[in-house]
C-alpha positions in Angstrom: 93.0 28.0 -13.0 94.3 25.9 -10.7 95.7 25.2 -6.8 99.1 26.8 -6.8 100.0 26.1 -2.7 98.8 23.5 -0.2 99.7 23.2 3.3 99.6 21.0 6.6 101.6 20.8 9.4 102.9 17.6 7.9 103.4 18.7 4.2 104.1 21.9 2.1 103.5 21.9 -1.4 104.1 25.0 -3.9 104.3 25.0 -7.5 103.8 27.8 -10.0 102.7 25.1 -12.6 99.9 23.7 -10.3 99.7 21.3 -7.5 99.6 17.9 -8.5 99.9 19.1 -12.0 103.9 18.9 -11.5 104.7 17.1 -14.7 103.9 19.9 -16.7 106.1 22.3 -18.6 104.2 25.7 -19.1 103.8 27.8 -15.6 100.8 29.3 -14.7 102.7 32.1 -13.1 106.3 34.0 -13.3 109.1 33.6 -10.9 109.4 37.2 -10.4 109.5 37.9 -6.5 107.2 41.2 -7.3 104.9 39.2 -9.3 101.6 40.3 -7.8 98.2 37.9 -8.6 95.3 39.9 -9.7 92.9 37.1 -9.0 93.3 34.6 -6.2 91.9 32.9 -2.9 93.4 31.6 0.2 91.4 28.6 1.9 91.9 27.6 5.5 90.0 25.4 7.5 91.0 25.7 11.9 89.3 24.7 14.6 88.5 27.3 17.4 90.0 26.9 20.7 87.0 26.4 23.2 88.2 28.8 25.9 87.1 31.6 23.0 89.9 33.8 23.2 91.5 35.8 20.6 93.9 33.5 18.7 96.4 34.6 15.5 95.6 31.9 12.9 97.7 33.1 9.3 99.4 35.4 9.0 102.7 37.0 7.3 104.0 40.0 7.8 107.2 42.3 6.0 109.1 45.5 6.6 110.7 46.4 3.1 110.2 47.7 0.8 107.3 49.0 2.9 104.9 47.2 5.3 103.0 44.2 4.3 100.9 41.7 6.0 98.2 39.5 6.2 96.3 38.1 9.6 93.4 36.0 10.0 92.4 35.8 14.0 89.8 34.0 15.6 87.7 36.4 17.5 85.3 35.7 20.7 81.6 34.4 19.2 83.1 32.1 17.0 84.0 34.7 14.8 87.2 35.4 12.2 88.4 38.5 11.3 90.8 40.1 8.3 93.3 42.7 8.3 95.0 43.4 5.2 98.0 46.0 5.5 99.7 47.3 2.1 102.0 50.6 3.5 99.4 53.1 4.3 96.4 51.5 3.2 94.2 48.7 5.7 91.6 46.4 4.4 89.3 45.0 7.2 86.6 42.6 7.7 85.5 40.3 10.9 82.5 37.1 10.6 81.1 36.0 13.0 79.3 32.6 12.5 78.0 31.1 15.8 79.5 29.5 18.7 81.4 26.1 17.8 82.6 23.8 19.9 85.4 22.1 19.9 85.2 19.4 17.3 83.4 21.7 14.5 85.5 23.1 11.9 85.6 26.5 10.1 86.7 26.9 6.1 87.7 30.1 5.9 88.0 31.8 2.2 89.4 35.1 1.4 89.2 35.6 -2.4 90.1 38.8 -4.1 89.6 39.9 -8.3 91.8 43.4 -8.5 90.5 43.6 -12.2 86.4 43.8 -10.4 88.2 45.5 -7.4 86.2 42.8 -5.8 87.3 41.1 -2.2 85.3 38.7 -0.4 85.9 37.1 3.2 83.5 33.9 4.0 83.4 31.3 6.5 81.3 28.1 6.3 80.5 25.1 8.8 81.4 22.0 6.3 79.2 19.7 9.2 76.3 22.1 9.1 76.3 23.3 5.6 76.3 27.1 7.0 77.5 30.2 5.2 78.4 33.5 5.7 79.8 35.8 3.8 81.3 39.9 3.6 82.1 42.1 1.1 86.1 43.4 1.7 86.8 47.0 1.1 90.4 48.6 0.1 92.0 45.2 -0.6 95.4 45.2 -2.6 97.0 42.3 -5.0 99.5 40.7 -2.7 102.9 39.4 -3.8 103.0 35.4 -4.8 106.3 35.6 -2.7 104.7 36.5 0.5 102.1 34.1 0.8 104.4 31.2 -0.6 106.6 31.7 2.4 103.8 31.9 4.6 102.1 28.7 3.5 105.2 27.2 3.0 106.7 28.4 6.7 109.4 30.9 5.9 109.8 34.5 7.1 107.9 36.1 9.9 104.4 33.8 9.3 102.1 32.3 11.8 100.6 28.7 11.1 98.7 27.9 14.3 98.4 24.6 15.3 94.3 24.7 14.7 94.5 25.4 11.3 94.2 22.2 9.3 95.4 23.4 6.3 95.6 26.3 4.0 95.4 26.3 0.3 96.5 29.1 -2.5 94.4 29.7 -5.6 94.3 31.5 -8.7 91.0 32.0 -9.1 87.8 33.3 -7.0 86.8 30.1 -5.5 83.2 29.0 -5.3 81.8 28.7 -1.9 78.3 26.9 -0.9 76.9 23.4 -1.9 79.7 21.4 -2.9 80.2 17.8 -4.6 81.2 15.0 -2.7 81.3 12.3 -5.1 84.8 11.0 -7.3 84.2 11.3 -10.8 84.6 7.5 -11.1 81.6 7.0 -8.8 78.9 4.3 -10.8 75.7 6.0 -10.5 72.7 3.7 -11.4 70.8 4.8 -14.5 68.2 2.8 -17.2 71.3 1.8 -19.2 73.2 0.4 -16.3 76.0 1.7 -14.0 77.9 4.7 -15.2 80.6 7.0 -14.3 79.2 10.2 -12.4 81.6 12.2 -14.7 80.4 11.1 -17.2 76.5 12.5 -16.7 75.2 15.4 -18.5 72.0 17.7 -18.6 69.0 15.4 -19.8 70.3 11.8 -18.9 68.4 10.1 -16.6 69.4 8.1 -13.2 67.6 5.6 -10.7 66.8 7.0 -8.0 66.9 4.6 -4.2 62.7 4.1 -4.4 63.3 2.6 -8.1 62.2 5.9 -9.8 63.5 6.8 -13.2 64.5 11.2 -13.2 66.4 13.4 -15.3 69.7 15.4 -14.2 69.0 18.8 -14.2 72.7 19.8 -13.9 76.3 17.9 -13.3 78.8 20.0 -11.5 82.5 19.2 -10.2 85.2 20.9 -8.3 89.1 20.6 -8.0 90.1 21.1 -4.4 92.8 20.4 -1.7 92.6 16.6 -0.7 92.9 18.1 3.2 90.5 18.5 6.1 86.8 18.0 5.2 87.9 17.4 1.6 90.2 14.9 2.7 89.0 11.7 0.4 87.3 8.4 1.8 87.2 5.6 0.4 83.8 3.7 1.4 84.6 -0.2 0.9 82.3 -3.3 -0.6 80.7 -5.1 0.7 80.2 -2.3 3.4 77.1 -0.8 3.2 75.6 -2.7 0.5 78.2 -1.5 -1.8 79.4 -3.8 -5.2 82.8 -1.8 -5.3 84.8 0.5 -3.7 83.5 4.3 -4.0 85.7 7.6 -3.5 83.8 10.1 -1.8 84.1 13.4 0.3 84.0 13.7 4.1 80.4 15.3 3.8 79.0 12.8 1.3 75.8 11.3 3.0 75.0 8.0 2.4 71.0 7.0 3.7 71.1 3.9 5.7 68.0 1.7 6.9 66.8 -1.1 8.4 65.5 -2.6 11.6 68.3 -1.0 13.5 67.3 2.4 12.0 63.7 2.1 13.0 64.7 0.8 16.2 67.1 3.1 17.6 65.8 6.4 15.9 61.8 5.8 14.7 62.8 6.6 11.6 62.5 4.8 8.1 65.9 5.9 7.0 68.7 8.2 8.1 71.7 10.5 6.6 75.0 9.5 7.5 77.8 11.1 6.5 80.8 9.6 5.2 83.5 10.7 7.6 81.5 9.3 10.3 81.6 5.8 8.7 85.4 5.7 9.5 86.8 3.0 11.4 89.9 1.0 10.1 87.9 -1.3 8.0 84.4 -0.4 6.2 85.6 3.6 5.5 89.2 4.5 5.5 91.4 7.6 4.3 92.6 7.7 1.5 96.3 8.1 0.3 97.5 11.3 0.9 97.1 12.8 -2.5 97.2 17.0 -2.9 94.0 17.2 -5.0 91.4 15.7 -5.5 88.1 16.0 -7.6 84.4 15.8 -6.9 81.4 15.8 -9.2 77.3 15.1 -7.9 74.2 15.8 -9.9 71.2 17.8 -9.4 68.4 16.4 -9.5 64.3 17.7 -9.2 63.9 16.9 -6.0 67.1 16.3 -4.0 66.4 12.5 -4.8 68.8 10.3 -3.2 70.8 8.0 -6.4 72.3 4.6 -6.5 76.1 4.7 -6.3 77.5 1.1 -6.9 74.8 -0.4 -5.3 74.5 1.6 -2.4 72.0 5.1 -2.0 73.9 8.5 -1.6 72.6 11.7 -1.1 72.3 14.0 -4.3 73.5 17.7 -4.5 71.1 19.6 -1.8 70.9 23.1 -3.3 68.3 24.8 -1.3 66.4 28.1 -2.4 69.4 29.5 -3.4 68.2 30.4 -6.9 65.8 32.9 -4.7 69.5 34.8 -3.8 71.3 35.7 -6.8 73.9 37.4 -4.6 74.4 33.8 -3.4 74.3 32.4 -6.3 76.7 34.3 -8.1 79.1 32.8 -5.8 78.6 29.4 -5.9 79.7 26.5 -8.6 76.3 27.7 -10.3 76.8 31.1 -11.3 76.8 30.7 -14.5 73.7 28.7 -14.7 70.4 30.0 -15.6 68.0 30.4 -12.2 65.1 29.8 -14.0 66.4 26.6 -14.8 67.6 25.2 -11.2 65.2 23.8 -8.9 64.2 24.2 -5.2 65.3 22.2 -2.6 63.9 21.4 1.3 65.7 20.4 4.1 66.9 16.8 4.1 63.8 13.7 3.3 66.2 11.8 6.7 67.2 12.4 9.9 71.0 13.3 9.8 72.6 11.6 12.1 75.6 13.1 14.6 78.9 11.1 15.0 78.2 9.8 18.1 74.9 8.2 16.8 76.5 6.7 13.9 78.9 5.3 16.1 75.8 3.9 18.1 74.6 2.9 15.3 77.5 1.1 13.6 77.7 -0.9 17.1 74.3 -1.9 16.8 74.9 -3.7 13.3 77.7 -5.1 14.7 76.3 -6.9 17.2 
């Protein structure tokens, strides 16, 4: 189960053994040009254009042997709609998820098990931690060939300039709370610093008020090292950190101080990591094509101590009050009688342009 395709407009990547796993011998799938996946998702993240009008976003579309294609279009309302055609037979379905402007960003998944005769379209806000999601009707397995030229730019395709980049699974992808941590994060626990990887069920961690609590649950995720996965790396002695950490865009460090208190009456804030960016104290890391994330659950969305510095644990919410939810998330397998509940944020998250403020405000 891996990434089998990932695309930009400055790279293409496609391998049948697994990007980034290219060292390999053993393919994941056949060669065959009719070789049809029976399990699969195709990520995209795009930015809407503000004027709201209609806008082709992926697509691929053939002739022969009979008529095939696949379209993703931004609709007015913020909204995406699918069309699937397989010679006679359509599959549609059309989200709409709010009204974003111009800077927020869409991930769009379309995931599909033929052996379930299960299809599902979602679309999240990365920023704002929104979801929404539809059940797709009449979906067929697609040919591997089709959407390698389409992610890879060959054939009668459209790869709009908003998307950011698209990815090519071969499994049902998880969608909802997500890690944002590198596996070689030190997290703070009564032993001393260890790797977050390397926490399990029932080992405890220090939380940022000095409070010893146990992980409920340590989960991780593979995914394409683009857009609001992209990987930062958040340098010491920045932020109080004793080394470097590798974390996701959305990973949300809580800041404080007099500057805090002063410019937001507040004892702490959330700031998240992409926000932090700025040539020096946060920087992008080498382009790699994937990259991994773990975080930890903890009772009460405590905030942990990552080299030094506290981050944000995994914010799950009521989503064990949702088993439809659930089920599609990195914890679907997990019992919900064992997960916990989750409020809104204990800070004020901040917006980019009051981190900025805020950064200045330290600076000077």
């Amino acid at each position: 189960m891996t990434w089998i395709a990932v695309a930009d407009h400055k790279e293409r990547r496609f391998s049948l053994r697994g990007v980034g796993e290219d060292r390999t011998d053993r393919r994941l799938h056949p060669g065959d040009p009719d070789y049809q996946p029976q399990c699969g998702s195709l990520m995209f993240e795009t930015r809407l254009s503000p004027d709201g009008r209609p806008q082709v976003l992926l697509s691929f579309s053939r002739s022969w042997p009979e008529q095939r294609s696949l379209t993703f279009q931004a609709i007015p309302g913020g909204g995406i709609s699918m069309v699937q055609v397989t010679g006679e037979n359509i599959a549609h379905a059309a989200l709409t998820h709010g009204v974003p402007g111009r800077t927020d960003v869409l991930r769009v998944t379309f995931s599909w098990d033929a052996g379930r005769g299960f299809a599902r379209l979602t679309v999240e806000r990365p920023e704002e931690d929104q979801v929404a999601s539809v059940t797709v009707s009449d979906v067929r397995p697609m040919r591997l060939q089709d959407l390698r030229d389409m992610l890879l730019g060959k054939g009668d395709q459209i790869f709009a300039r908003d998307v950011v980049f698209a990815a090519l699974s071969d499994r049902v992808e998880p969608v909802g709370p997500m890690p944002g941590l590198a596996p070689e994060a030190m997290v703070a626990t009564p032993g001393g610093y260890r790797e977050a990887a390397d926490l399990r069920r029932g080992d405890t961690v220090i939380t940022r008020t000095g409070e010893i609590v146990p992980v409920l649950h340590a989960v991780s995720r593979r995914v394409p090292a683009r857009g609001s996965f992209a990987p930062v790396r958040l340098r010491a002695p920045y932020f109080g950190l004793r080394d470097d950490v590798i974390t996701a865009p959305g990973q949300r460090l809580v800041i404080d101080g007099p500057e805090v208190e002063y410019l937001f009456n507040e004892e702490a804030v959330l700031v998240p990591a992409r926000h932090l960016m700025n040539g020096f104290a946060a920087l992008p890391v080498q382009p790699v094509p994937v990259q991994t994330y773990t975080q930890l659950i903890l009772p009460a969305h405590e905030a942990v101590l990552v080299a030094g510095t506290a981050m944000e644990s995994l914010n799950i919410g009521r989503i064990r009050r949702y088993p439809e939810r659930l089920a599609a998330t990195l914890l679907a397998e997990t019992d919900r009688s064992a997960l916990p509940e989750h409020g809104h944020a204990a800070f004020k998250v901040l917006k980019w342009f009051e981190a900025i403020h805020l950064a200045r405000q330290r600076a000077a």
